[in-house]
C-alpha positions as CSV (number, residue, x, y, z in Angstrom):
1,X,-8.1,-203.4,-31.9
2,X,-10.7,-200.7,-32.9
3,X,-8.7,-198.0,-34.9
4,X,-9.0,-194.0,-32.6
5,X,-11.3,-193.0,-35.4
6,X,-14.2,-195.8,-35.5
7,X,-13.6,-195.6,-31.8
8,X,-14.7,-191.3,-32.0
9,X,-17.5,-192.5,-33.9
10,X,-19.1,-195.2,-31.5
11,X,-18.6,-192.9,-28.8
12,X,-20.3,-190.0,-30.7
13,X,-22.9,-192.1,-31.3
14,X,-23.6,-193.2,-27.8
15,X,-23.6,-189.5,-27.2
16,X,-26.0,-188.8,-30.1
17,X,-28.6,-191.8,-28.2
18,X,-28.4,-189.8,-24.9
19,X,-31.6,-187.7,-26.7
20,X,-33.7,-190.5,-27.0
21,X,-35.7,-192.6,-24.3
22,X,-32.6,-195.1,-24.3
23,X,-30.7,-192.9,-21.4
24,X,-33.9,-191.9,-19.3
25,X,-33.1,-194.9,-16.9
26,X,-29.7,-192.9,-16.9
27,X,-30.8,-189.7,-16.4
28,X,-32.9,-190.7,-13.3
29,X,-29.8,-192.5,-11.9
30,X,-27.8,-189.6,-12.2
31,X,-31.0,-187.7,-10.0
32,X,-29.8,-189.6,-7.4
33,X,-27.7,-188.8,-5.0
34,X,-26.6,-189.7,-1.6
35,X,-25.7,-186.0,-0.9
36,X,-28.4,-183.2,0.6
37,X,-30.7,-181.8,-1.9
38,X,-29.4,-178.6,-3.6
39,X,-32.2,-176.0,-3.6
40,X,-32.3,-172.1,-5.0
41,X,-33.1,-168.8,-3.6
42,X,-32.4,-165.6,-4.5
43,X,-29.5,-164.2,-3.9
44,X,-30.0,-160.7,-5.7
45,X,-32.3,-159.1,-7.9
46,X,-33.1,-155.7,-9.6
47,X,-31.2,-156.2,-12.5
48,X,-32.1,-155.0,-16.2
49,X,-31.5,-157.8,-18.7
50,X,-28.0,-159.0,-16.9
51,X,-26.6,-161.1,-19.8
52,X,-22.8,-162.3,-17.8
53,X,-21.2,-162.2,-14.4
54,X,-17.7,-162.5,-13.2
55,X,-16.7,-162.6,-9.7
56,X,-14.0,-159.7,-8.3
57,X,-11.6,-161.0,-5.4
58,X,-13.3,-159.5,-2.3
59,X,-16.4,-161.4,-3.3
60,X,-18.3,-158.9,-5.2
61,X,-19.8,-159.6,-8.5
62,X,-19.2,-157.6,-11.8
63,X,-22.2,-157.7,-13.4
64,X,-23.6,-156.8,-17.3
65,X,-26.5,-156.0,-18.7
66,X,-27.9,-156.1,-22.2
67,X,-28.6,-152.2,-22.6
68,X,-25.2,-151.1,-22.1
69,X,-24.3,-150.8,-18.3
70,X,-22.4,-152.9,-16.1
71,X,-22.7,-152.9,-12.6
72,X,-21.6,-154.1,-8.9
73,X,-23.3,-156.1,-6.8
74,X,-22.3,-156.8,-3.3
75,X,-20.5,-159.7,-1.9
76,X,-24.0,-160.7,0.5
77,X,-26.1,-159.6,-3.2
78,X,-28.2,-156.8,-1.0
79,X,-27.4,-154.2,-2.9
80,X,-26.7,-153.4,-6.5
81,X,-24.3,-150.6,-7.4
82,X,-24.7,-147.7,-10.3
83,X,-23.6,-148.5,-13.6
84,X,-19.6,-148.0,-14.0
85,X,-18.4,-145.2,-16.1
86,X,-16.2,-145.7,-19.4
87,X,-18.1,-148.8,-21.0
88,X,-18.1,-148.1,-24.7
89,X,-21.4,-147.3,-26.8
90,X,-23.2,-150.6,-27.2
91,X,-25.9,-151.4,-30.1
92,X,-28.2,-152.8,-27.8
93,X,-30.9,-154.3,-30.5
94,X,-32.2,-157.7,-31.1
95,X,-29.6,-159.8,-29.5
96,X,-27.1,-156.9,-29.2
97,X,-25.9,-155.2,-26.6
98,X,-23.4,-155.0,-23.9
99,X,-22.6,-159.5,-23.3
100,X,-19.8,-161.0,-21.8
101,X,-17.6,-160.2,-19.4
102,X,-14.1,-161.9,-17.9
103,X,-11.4,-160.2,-15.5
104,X,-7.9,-160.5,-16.6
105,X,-5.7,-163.1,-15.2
106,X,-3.3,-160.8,-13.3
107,X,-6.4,-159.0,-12.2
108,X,-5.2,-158.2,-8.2
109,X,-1.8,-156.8,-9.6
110,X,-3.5,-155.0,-12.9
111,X,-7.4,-154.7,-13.1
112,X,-8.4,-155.3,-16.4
113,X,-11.8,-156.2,-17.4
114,X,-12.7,-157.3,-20.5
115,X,-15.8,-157.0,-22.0
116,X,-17.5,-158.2,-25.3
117,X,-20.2,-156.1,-26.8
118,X,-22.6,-155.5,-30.3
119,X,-20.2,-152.7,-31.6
120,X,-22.3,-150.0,-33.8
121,X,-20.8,-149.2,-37.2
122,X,-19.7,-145.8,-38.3
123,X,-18.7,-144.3,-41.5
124,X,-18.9,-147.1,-44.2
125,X,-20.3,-149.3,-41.8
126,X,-23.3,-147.4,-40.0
127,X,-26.1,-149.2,-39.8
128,X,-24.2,-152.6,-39.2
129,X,-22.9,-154.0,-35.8
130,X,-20.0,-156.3,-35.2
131,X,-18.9,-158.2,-31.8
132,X,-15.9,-156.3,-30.6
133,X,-14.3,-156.6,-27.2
134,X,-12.7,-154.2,-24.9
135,X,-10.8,-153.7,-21.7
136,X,-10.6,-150.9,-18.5
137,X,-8.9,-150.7,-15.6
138,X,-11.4,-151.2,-12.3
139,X,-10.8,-148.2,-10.1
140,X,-13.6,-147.3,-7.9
141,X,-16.8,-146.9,-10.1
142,X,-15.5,-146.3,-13.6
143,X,-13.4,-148.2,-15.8
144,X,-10.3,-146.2,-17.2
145,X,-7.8,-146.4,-19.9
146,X,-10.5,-148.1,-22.2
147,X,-9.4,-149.5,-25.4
148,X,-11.2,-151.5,-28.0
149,X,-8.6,-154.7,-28.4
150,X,-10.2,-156.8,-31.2
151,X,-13.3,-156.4,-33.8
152,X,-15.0,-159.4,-35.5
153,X,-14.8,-158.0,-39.4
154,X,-16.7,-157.7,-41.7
155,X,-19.4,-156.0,-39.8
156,X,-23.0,-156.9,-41.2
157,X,-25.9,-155.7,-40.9
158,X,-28.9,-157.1,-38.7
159,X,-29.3,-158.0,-34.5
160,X,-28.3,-161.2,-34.0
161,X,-25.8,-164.3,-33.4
162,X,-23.0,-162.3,-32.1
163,X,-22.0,-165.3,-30.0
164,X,-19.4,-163.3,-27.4
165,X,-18.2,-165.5,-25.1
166,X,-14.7,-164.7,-23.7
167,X,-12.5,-167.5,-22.3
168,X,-9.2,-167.1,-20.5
169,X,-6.4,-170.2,-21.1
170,X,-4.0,-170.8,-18.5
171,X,-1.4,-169.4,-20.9
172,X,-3.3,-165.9,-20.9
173,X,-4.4,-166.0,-24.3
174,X,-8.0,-164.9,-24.5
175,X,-10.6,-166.9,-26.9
176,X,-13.3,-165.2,-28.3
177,X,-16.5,-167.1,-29.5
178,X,-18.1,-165.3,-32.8
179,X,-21.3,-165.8,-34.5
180,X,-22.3,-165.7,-37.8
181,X,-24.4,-163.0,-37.9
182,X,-27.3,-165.4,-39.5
183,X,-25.0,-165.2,-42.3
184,X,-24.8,-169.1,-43.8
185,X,-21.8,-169.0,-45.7
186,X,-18.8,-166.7,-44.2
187,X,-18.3,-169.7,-41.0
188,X,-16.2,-171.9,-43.9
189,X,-14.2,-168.9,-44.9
190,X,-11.3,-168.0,-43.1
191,X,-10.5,-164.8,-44.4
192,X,-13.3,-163.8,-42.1
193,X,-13.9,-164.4,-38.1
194,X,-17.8,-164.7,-38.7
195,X,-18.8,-168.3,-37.2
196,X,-15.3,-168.7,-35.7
197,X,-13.6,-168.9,-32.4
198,X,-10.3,-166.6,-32.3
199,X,-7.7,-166.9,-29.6
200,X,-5.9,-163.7,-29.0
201,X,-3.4,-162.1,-26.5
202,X,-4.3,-159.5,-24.4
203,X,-3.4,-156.7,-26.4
204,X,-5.9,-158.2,-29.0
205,X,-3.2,-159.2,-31.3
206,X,-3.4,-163.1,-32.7
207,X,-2.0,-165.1,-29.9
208,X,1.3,-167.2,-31.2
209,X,0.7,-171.0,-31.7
210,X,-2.7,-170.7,-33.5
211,X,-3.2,-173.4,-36.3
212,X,-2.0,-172.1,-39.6
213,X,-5.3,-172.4,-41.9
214,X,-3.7,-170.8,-44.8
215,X,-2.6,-167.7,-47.3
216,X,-5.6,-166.4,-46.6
217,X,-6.7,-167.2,-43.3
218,X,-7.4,-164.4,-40.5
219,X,-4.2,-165.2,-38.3
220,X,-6.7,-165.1,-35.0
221,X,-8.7,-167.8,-36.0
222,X,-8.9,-171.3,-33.5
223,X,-11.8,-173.0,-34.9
224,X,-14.7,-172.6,-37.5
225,X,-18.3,-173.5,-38.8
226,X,-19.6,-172.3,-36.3
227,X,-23.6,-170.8,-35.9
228,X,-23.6,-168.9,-32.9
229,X,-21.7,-170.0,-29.6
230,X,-22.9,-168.1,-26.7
231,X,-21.5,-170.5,-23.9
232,X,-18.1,-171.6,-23.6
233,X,-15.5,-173.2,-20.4
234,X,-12.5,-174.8,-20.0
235,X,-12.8,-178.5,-19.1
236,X,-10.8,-178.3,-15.9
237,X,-8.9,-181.6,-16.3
238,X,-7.6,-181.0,-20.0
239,X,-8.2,-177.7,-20.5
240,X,-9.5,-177.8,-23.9
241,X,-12.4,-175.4,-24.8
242,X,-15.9,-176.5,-24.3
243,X,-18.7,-174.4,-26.1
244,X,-22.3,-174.9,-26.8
245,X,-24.0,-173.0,-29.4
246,X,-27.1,-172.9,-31.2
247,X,-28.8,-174.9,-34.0
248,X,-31.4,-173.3,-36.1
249,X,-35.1,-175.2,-35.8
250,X,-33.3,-177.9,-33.2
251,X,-29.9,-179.1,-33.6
252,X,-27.8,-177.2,-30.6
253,X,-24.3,-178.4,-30.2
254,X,-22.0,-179.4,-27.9
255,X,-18.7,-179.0,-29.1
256,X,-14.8,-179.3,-28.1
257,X,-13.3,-176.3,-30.0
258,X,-9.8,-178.2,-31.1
259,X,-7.5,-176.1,-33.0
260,X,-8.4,-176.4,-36.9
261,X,-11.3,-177.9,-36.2
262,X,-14.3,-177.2,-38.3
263,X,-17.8,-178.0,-37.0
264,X,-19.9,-178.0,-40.2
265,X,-22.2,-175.3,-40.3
266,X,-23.9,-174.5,-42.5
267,X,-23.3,-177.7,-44.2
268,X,-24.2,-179.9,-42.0
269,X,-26.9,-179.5,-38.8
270,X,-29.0,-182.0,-36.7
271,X,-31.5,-179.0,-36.7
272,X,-33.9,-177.9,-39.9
273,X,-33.9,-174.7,-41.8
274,X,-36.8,-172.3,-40.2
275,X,-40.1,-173.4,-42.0
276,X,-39.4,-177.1,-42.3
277,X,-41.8,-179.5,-40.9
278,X,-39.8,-180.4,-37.6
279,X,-38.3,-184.2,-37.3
280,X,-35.1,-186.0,-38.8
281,X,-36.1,-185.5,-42.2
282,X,-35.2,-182.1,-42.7
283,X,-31.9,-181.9,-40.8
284,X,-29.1,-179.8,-42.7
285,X,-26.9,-182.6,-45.1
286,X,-28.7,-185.1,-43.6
287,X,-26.7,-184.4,-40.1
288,X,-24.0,-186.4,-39.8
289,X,-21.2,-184.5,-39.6
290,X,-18.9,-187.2,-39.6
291,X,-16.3,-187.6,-41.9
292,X,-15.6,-183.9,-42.8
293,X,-16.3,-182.3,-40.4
294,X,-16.3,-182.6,-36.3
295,X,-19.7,-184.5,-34.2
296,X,-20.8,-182.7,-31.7
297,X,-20.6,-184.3,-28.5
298,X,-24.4,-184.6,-27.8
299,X,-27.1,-182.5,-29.7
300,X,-30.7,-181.4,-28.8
301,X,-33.3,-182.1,-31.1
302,X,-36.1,-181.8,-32.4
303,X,-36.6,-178.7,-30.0
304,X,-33.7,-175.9,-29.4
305,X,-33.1,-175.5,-25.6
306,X,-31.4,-172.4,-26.8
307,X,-27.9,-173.0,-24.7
308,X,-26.1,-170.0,-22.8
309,X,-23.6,-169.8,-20.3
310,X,-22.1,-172.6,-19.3
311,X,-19.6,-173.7,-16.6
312,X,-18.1,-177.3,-15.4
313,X,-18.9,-178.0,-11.5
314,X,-15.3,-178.8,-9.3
315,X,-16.2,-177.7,-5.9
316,X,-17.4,-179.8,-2.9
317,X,-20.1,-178.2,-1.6
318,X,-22.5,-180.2,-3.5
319,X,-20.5,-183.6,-4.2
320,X,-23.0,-184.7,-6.3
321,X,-22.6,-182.8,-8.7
322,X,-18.7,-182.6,-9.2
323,X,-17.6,-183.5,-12.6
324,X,-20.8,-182.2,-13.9
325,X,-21.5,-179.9,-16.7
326,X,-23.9,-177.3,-16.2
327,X,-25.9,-174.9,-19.4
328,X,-28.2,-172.3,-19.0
329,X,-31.1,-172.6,-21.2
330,X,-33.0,-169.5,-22.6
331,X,-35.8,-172.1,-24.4
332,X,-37.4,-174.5,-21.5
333,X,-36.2,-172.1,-19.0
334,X,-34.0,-174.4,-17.3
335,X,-30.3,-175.1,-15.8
336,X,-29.3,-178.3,-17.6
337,X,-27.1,-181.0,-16.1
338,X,-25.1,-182.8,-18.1
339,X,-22.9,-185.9,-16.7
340,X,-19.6,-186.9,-18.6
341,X,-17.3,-189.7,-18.7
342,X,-14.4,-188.5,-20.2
343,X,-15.6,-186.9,-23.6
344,X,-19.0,-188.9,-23.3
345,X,-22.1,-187.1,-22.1
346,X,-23.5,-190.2,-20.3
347,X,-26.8,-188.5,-19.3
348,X,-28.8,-185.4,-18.8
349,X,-31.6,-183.7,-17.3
350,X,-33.5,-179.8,-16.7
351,X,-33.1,-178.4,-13.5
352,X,-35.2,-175.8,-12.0
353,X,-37.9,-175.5,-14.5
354,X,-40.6,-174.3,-12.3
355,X,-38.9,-171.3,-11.9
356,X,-40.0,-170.0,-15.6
357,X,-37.6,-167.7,-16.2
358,X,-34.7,-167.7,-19.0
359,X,-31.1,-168.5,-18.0
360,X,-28.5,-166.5,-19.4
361,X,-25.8,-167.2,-17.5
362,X,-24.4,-169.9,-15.0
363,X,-21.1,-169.8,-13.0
364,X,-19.3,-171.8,-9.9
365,X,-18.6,-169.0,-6.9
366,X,-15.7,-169.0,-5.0
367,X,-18.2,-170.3,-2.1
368,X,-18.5,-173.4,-4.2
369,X,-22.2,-172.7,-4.9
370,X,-23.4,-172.4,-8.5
371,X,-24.7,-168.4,-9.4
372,X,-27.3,-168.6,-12.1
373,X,-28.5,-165.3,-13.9
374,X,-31.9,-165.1,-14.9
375,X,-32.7,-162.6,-18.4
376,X,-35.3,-160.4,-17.7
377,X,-36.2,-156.6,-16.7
378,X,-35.6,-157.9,-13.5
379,X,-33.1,-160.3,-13.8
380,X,-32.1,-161.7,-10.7
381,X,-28.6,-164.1,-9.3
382,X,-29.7,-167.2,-8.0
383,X,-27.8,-169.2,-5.5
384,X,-28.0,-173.0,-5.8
385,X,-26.5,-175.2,-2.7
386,X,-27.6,-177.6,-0.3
C-alpha cells in the first residue's frame, strides 16, 4: 500500500504536469460538452475600477471600487447607484484602495457588511498603509455604526500585495487573506500577519480553534508563507479554504489553506526573482516545495496569469460546468476554468480572452449564472449562461 504522503506527492505531481502539453488532450475534452454553449453579455457597466461584488437578498449587487466608493447596482444591472456614505478613508495607490467586500452571515436579521481596504497610516505610521477590514450596517444609502474590526500589523510602507480577500466559514468565523507587502521575509514569522491568512470572529477578535503556532505567534493567524492571495472560496463539498495567489516572475499558486500550514514563500517558488532569465532554472529553492513545506495544487509557469477572484461553480444552469473551478485573471485577460477530481486539478483552459479586458472578480449569482467584474475606468458585470 502507498503510504498518504508518497500518495500527496504523486498527486501533486500529476497536478504540477497539468502545465505542460501532457493535459492539452484533457483540456480539450473538458471543452466539450453536451450542454448549450455558455456565452457573455453585459450585464452592467459604468463602473470606476470595481475590484469585488457581493450580492444583497432582493437581487441587487453591492459593488466596490478601487478609489474608495462602493456602490449599488440594480437587480436587472440598468442602473448603478451613488456611492454609499460611511466607507472609511482608503489609500487608494498602486494596488491600494477600497478591495473586498462580503455581507455578514445573519445579514437579513443584521446587515453588516464587511469590507477590506489599504488603510493609510497616521502618527508613527504615516506614509505606510496596512490591509484592515471594516463593517456598517446597510440602511438605505449609507453604511452606519462603522467600525474598523481588524488591522494587518506592522504597517509598511509601499502600494502593493495587500492580498484582502474575505471568506465567511459556515461557523461565522471570517478569514482574511494578507499579503506580504513585497516584503520577503515577515510571511515565516508569526509574530506578524504579513503573508498570512487570519481567521477571526466577527467582532475582529481571533476566532477560538485556530492552530496554536507558538509563544510568539499572532493568535489570528490560520496559515502562512504566503506572497499575496487575492482570491479565495470555500470548496463547497469540504469546506476547506481554497485561495490562489501570486508568484513573482511566474509561479502562481493554487493552494488549500489547512490550519498550520506553511506554503513556502519566500523560500521556495515555481516563479523567478524579477530580472532572471525566465525558465526552470531560476525558480526560488529550486521549487519544490515538498517536504517542508505545502505543494501547491497546480502552478502557472513560466508566465504569471496574475490570479483574482475566484469561486467554485454548484448551480445547474450550465451543467457543464458544475464541479468546476473558476479564476479571474488580471494577466491574459481571461476567466480560467479549472476541472478537479477531488484535490487534483485534472485540466484547465482561458475562457473569454477576446474580450481583452482584466478580470478582477468572478462569482456564482443566485440565478445560477456566473457575474464576472471586469478592472477598468469602466469596469463593467458580465453575465455568463447559456
Amino acid at each position: 500500500m502507498m503510504n498518504s504522503t508518497r500518495r500527496r506527492a504523486l498527486l501533486v505531481g500529476l497536478a504540477h504536469l497539468s502545465i505542460g502539453t501532457g493535459l492539452a488532450g484533457a483540456q480539450r475534452n473538458a471543452s466539450a460538452n453536451t450542454g448549450a454553449a455558455p456565452s457573455v453579455r453585459t450585464f452592467a457597466s459604468g463602473l470606476d475600477a470595481p475590484w469585488a461584488m457581493a450580492f444583497l437578498p432582493d437581487g441587487r449587487f453591492l459593488v466596490s471600487q478601487k478609489g474608495g466608493a462602493m456602490r449599488i447596482v440594480s437587480a436587472t444591472g440598468g442602473s448603478v447607484g451613488a456611492p454609499l456614505q460611511g466607507v472609511a478613508a482608503v489609500a487608494a495607490s498602486g494596488q491600494g484602495g477600497l478591495l473586498d467586500v462580503a455581507l455578514d452571515p445573519d445579514f437579513e436579521r443584521e446587515p453588516w457588511v464587511y469590507w477590506a481596504y489599504a488603510e493609510p497610516g497616521s502618527g508613527a505610521d504615516a506614509g505606510k498603509a496596512g490591509t484592515a477590514v471594516a463593517r456598517g450596517r446597510l440602511v438605505g444609502n449609507g453604511l452606519r455604526d462603522v467600525e474598523v474590526i481588524f488591522r494587518q500589523w506592522p504597517k509598511v510602507s509601499g502600494s502593493g500585495h495587500f492580498g484582502a480577500r474575505l471568506v465567511f466559514r459556515p461557523d461565522k468565523t471570517l478569514f482574511v487573506t494578507l499579503g506580504e507587502r513585497q516584503l520577503k521575509s515577515p510571511a515565516q514569522d508569526l509574530s506578524n500577519h504579513l503573508g498570512k491568512v487570519v481567521r477571526i470572529q466577527r467582532n475582529g477578535t481571533a476566532a477560538p480553534g485556530n492552530p496554536p503556532l507558538g509563544a510568539h505567534a499572532r493568535a489570528e493567524i490560520w496559515s502562512y508563507g504566503h506572497r499575496n492571495p487575492q482570491g479565495a472560496a470555500l470548496h463547497p463539498l469540504t469546506g476547506e479554504l481554497w485561495l490562489v495567489e501570486h508568484g513573482p516572475q511566474g509561479g502562481d499558486e493554487l493552494n488549500i489553506a489547512r490550519a498550520a500550514n506553511n506554503h513556502g514563500w519566500p523560500l521556495r517558488s515555481y516563479g523567478c526573482n524579477y530580472g532572471d532569465p525566465v525558465g526552470g532554472e531560476c525558480q526560488i529553492g529550486n521549487g519544490r516545495h515538498a517536504p517542508e513545506y505545502v505543494e501547491p495544487l497546480t502552478t502557472w509557469v513560466p508566465r504569471s496569469i496574475a490570479p483574482s477572484g475566484m469561486c467554485f461553480y454548484t448551480a445547474d444552469l450550465i451543467p457543464q460546468w458544475k464541479g468546476n473551478l473558476f479564476i479571474g485573471a488580471l494577466g491574459g485577460r481571461a476567466l480560467w476554468r479549472l476541472t478537479l477530481k477531488g484535490d487534483t486539478v485534472v485540466a484547465r483552459e482561458p475562457l473569454f480572452q477576446t474580450l481583452l479586458e482584466r478580470i478582477r472578480d468572478v462569482r456564482q449569482g443566485p440565478d445560477g449564472a456566473l457575474y464576472v467584474l471586469t478592472d477598468s475606468s469602466n469596469g463593467r458585470i458580465l453575465r455568463v449562461a447559456t
